[in-house]
Backbone and ligand atoms as CSV (ligand in chain L), in Angstrom:
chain,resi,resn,atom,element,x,y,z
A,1,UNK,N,N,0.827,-1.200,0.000
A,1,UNK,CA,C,0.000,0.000,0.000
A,1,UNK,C,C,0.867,1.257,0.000
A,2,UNK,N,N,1.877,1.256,-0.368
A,2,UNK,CA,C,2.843,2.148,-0.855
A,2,UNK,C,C,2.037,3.249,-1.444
A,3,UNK,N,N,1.349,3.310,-2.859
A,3,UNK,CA,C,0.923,4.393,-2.755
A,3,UNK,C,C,-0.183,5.124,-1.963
A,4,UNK,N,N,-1.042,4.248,-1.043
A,4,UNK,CA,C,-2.456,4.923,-0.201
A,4,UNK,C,C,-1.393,5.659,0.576
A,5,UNK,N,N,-0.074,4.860,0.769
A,5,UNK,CA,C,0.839,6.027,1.843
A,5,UNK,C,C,0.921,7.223,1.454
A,6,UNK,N,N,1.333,7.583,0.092
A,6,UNK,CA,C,2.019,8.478,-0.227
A,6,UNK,C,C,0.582,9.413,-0.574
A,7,UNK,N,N,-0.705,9.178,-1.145
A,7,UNK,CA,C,-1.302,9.679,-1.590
A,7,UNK,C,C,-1.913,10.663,0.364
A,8,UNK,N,N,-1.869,9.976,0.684
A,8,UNK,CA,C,-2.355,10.191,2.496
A,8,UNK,C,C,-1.392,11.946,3.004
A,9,UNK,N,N,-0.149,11.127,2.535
A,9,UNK,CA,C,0.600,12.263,2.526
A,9,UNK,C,C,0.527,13.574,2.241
A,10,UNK,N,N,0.232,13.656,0.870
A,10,UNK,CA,C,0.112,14.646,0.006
A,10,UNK,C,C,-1.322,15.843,0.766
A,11,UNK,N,N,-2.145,14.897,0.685
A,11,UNK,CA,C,-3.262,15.468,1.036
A,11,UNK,C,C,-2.984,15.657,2.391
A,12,UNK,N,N,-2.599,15.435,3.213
A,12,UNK,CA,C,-2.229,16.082,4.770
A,12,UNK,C,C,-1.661,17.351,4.337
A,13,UNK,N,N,-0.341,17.236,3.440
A,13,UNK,CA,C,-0.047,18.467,3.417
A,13,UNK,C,C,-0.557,19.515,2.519
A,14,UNK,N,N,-1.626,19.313,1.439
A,14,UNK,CA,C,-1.994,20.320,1.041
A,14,UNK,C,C,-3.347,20.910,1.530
A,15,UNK,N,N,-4.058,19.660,2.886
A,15,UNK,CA,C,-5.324,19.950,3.833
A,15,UNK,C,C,-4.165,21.246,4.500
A,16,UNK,N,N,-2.891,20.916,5.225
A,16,UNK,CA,C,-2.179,21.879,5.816
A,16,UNK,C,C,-1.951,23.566,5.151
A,17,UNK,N,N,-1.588,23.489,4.070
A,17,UNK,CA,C,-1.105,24.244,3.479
A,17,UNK,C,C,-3.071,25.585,2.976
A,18,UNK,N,N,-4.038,24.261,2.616
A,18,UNK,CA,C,-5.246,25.229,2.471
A,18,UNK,C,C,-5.777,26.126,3.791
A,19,UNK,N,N,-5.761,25.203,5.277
A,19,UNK,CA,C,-5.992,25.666,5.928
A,19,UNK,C,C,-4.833,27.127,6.390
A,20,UNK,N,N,-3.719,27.226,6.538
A,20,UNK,CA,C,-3.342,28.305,6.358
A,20,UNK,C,C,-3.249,29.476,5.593
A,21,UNK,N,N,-3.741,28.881,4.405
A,21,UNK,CA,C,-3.875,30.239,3.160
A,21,UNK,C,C,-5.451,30.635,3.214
A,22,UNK,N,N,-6.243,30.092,4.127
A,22,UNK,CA,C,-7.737,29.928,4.294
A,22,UNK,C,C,-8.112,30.118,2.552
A,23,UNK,N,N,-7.715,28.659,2.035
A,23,UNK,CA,C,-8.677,27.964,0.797
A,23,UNK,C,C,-9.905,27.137,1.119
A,24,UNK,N,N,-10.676,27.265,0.313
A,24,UNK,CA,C,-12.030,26.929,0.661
A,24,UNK,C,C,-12.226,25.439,0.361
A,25,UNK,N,N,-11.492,25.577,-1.228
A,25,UNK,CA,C,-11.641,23.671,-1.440
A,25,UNK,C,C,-10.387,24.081,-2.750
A,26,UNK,N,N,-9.856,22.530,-2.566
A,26,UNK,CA,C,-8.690,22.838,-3.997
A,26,UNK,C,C,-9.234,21.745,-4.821
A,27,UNK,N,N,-9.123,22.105,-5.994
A,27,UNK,CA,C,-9.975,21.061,-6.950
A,27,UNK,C,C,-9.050,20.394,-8.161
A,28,UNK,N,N,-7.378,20.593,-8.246
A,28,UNK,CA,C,-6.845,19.914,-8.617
A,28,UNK,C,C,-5.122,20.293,-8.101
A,29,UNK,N,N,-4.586,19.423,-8.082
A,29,UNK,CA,C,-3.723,18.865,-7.394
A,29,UNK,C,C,-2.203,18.376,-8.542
A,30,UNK,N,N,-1.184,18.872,-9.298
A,30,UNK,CA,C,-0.365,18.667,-9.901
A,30,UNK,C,C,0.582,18.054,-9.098
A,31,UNK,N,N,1.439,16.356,-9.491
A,31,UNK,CA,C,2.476,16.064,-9.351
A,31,UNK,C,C,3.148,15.750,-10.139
A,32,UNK,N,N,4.727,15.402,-9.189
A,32,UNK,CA,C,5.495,15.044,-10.340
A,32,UNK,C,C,5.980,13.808,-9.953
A,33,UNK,N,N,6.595,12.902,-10.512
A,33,UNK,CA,C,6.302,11.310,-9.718
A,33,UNK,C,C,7.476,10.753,-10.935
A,34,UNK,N,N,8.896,10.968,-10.254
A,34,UNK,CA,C,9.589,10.188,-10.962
A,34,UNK,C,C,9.800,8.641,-11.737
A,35,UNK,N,N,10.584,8.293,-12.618
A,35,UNK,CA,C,10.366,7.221,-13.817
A,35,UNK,C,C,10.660,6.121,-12.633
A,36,UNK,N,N,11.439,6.378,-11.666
A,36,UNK,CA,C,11.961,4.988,-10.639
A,36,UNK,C,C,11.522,5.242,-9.740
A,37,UNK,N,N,10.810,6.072,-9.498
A,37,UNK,CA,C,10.212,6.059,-8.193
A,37,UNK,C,C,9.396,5.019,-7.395
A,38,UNK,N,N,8.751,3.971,-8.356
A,38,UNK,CA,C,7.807,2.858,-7.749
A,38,UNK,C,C,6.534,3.015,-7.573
A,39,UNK,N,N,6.233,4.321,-7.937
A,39,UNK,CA,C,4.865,4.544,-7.462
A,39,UNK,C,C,4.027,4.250,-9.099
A,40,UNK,N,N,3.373,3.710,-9.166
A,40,UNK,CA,C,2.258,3.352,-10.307
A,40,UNK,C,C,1.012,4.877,-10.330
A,41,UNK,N,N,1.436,5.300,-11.394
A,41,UNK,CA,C,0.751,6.685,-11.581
A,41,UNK,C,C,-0.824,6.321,-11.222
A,42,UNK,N,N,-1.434,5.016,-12.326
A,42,UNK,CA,C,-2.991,4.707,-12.274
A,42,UNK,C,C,-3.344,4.206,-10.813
A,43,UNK,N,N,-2.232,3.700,-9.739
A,43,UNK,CA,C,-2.524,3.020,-8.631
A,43,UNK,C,C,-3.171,4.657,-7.460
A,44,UNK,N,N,-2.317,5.294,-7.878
A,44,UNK,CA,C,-2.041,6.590,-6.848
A,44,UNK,C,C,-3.035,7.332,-7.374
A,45,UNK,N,N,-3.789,7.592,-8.519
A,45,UNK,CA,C,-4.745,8.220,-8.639
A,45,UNK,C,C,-5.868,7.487,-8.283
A,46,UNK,N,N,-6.124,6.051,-8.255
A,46,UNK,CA,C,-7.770,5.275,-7.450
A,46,UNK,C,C,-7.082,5.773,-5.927
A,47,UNK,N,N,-5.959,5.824,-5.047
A,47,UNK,CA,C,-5.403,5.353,-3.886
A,47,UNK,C,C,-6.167,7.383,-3.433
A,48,UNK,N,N,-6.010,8.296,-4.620
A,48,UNK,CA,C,-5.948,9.859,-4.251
A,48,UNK,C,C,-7.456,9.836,-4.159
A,49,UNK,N,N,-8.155,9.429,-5.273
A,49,UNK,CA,C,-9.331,9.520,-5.534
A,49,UNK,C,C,-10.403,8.646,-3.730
A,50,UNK,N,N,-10.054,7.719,-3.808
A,50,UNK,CA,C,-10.526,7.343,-2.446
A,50,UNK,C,C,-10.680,8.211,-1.071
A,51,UNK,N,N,-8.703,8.686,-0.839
A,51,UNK,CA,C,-8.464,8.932,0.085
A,51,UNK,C,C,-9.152,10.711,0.101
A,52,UNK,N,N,-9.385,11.267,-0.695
A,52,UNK,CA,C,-9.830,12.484,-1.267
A,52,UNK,C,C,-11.114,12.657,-0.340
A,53,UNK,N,N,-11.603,11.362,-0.727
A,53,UNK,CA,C,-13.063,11.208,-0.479
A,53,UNK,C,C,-13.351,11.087,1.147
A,54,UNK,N,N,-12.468,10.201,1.509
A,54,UNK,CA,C,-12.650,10.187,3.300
A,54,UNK,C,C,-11.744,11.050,4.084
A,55,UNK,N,N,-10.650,10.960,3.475
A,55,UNK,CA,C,-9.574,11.891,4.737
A,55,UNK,C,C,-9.139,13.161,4.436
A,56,UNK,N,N,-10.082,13.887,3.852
A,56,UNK,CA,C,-9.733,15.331,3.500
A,56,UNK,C,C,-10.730,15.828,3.845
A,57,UNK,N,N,-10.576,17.331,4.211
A,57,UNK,CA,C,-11.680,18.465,4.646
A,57,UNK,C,C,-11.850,19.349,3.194
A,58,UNK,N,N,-10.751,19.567,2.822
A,58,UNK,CA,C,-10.449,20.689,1.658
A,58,UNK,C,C,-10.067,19.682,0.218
A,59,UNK,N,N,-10.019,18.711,-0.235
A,59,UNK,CA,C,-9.579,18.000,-1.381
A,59,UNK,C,C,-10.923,17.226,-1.912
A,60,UNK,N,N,-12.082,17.286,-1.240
A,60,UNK,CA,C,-13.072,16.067,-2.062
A,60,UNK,C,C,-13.624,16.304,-3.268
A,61,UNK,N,N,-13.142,15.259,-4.057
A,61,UNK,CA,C,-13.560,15.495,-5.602
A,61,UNK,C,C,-12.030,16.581,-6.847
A,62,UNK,N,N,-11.045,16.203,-5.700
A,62,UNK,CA,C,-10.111,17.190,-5.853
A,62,UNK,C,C,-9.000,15.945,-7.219
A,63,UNK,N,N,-9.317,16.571,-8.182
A,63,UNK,CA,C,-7.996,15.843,-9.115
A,63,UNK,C,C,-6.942,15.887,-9.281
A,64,UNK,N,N,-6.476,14.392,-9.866
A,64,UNK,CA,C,-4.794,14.453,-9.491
A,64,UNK,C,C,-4.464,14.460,-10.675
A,65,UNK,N,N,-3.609,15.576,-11.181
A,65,UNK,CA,C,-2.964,15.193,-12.374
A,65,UNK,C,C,-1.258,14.671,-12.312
A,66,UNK,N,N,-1.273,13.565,-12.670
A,66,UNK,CA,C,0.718,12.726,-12.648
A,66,UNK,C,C,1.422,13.198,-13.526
A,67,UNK,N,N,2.192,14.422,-13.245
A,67,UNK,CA,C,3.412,14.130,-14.430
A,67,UNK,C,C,4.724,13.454,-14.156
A,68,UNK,N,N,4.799,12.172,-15.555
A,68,UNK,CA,C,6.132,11.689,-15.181
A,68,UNK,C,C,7.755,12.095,-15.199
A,69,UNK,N,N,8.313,12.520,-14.650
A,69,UNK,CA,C,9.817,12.694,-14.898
A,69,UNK,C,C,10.833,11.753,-14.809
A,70,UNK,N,N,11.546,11.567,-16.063
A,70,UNK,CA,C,12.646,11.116,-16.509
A,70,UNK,C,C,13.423,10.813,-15.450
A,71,UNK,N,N,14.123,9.267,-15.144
A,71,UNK,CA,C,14.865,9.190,-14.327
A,71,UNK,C,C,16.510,9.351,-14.969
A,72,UNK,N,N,17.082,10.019,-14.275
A,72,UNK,CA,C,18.786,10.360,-15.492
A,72,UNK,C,C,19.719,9.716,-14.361
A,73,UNK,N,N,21.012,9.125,-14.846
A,73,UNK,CA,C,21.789,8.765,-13.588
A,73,UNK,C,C,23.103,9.614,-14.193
A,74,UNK,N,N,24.644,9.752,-13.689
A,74,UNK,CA,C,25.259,9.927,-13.502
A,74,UNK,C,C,26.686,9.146,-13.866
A,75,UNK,N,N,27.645,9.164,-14.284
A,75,UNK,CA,C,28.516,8.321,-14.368
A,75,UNK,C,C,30.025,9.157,-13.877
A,76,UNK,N,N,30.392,8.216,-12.805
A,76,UNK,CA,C,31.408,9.079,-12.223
A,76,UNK,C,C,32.525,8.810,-13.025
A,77,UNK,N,N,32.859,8.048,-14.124
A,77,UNK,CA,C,33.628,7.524,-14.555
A,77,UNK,C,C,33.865,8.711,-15.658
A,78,UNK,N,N,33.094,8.411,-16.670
A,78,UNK,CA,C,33.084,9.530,-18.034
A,78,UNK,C,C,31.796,10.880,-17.969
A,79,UNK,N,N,31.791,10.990,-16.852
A,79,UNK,CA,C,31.095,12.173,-16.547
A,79,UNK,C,C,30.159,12.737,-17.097
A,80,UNK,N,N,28.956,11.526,-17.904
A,80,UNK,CA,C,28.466,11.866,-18.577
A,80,UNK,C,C,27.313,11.540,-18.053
A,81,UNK,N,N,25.543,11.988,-18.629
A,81,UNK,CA,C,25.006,11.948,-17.916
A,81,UNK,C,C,23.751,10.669,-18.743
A,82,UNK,N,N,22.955,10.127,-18.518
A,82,UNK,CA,C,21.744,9.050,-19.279
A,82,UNK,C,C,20.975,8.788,-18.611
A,83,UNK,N,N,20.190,8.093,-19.373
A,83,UNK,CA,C,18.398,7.880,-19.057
A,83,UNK,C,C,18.605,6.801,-18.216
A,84,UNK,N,N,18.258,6.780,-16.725
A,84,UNK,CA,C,18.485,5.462,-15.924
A,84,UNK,C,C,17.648,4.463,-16.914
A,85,UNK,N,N,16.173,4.420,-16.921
A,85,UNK,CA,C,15.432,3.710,-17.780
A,85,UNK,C,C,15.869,2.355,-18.480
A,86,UNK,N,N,16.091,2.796,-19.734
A,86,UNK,CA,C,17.114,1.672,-20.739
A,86,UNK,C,C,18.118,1.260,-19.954
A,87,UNK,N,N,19.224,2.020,-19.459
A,87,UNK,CA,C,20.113,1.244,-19.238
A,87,UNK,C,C,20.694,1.228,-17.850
A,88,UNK,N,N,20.107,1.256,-16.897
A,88,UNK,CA,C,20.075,0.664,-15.434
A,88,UNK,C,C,21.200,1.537,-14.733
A,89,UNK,N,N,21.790,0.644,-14.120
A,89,UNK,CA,C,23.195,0.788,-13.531
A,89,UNK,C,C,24.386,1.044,-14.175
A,90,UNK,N,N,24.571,0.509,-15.655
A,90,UNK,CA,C,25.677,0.167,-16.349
A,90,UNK,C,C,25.667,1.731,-17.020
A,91,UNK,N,N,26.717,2.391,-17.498
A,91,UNK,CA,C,27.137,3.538,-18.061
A,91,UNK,C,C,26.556,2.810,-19.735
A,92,UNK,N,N,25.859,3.300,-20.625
A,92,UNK,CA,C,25.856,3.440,-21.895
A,92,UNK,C,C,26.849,4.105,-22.791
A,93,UNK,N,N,27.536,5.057,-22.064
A,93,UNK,CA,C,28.658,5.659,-22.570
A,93,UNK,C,C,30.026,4.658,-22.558
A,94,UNK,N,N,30.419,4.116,-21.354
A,94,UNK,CA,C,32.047,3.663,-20.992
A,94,UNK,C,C,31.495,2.337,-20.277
A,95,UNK,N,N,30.560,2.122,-19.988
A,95,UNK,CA,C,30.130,0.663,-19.761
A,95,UNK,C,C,30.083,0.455,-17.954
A,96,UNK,N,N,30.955,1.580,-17.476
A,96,UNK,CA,C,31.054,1.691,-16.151
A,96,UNK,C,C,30.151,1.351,-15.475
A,97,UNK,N,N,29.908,0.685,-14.135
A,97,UNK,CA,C,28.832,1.030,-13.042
A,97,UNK,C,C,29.119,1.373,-12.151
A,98,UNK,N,N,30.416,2.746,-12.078
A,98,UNK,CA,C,30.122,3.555,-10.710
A,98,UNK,C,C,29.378,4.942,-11.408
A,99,UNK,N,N,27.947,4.772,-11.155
A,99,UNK,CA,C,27.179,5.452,-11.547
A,99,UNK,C,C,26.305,5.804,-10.660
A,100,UNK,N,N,25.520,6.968,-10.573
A,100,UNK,CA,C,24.264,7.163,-9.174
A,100,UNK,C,C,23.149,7.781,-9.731
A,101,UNK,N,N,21.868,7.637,-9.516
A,101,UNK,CA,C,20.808,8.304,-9.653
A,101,UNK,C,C,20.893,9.892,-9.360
A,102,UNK,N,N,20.689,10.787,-10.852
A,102,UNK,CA,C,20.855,12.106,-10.219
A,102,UNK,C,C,19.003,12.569,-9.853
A,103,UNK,N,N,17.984,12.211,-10.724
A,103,UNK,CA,C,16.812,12.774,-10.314
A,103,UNK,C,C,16.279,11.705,-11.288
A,104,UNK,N,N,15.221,11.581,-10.347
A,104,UNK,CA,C,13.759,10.400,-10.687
A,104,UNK,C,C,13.287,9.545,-9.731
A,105,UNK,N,N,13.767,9.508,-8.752
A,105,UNK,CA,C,13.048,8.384,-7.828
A,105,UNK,C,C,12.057,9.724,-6.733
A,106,UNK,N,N,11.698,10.785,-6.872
A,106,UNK,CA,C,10.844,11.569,-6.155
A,106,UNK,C,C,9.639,12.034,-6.906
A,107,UNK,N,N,8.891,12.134,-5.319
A,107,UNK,CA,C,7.490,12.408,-5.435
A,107,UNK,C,C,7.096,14.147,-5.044
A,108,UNK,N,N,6.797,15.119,-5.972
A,108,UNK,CA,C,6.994,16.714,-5.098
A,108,UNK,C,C,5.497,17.053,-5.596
A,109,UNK,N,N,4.786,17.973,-4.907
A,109,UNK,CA,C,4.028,19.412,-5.531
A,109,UNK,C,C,4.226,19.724,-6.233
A,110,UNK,N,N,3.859,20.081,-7.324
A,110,UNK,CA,C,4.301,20.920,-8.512
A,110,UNK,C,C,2.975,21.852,-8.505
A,111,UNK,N,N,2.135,22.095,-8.517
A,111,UNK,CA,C,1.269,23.231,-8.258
A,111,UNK,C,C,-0.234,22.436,-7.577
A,112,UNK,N,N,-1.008,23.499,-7.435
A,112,UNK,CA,C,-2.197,23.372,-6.837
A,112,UNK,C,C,-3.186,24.348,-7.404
A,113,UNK,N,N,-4.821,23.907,-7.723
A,113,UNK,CA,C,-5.123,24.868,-8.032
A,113,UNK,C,C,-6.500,24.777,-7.214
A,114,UNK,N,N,-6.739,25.885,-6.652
A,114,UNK,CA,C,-7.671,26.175,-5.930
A,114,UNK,C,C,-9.172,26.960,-6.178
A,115,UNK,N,N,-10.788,26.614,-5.555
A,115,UNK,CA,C,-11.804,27.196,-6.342
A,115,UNK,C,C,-11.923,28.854,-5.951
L,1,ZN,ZN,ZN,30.443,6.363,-18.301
């Protein structure tokens, strides 16, 4: 239930964030939900859509739109940079695998829009 977690999350903090800006209701909800992140975009929108419905004051009926971002890694070797995706761990450039995830395994806000 990985994503009911994360979706639980979100909405705590943007129930947090309405009640301090005194928003009345927010009716859609932008993320960004990296390529390795694990989270299943279609899982987290039934998991938002549910949790919308019972554990929010300010989100019911509130939509989620997923955007995916590209996971890229790093290669410390030939300093070059690629799509984790296709080719994992291993450098596509020099074949290397001292390589690290630079961005894609996160879940952020990217906007909110409110009625
Ligand atoms: Zn390399």
């Amino acid at each position: 239930m990985h994503e009911l977690g994360i979706a639980f999350h979100i909405i705590k903090e943007v129930d947090q964030l309405a009640q301090e800006k005194g928003y009345q209701h927010v009716s859609k909800v932008t993320l960004e939900v990296g390529e390795v992140s694990s989270v299943i975009p279609s899982y987290l929108i039934d998991c938002w859509n549910w949790a919308c419905e019972h554990r929010s004051k300010y989100l019911k009926g509130c939509v989620l739109n997923v955007i995916t971002l590209k996971g890229i890694s790093y290669c410390e070797d030939c300093k070059e940079t690629y799509d984790t995706v296709p080719a994992g761990r291993t450098c596509p450039h020099c074949g290397s695998g001292n390589t690290y995830l630079v961005t894609g395994d996160e879940v952020t806000i990217q906007s909110i829009d409110v009625d």
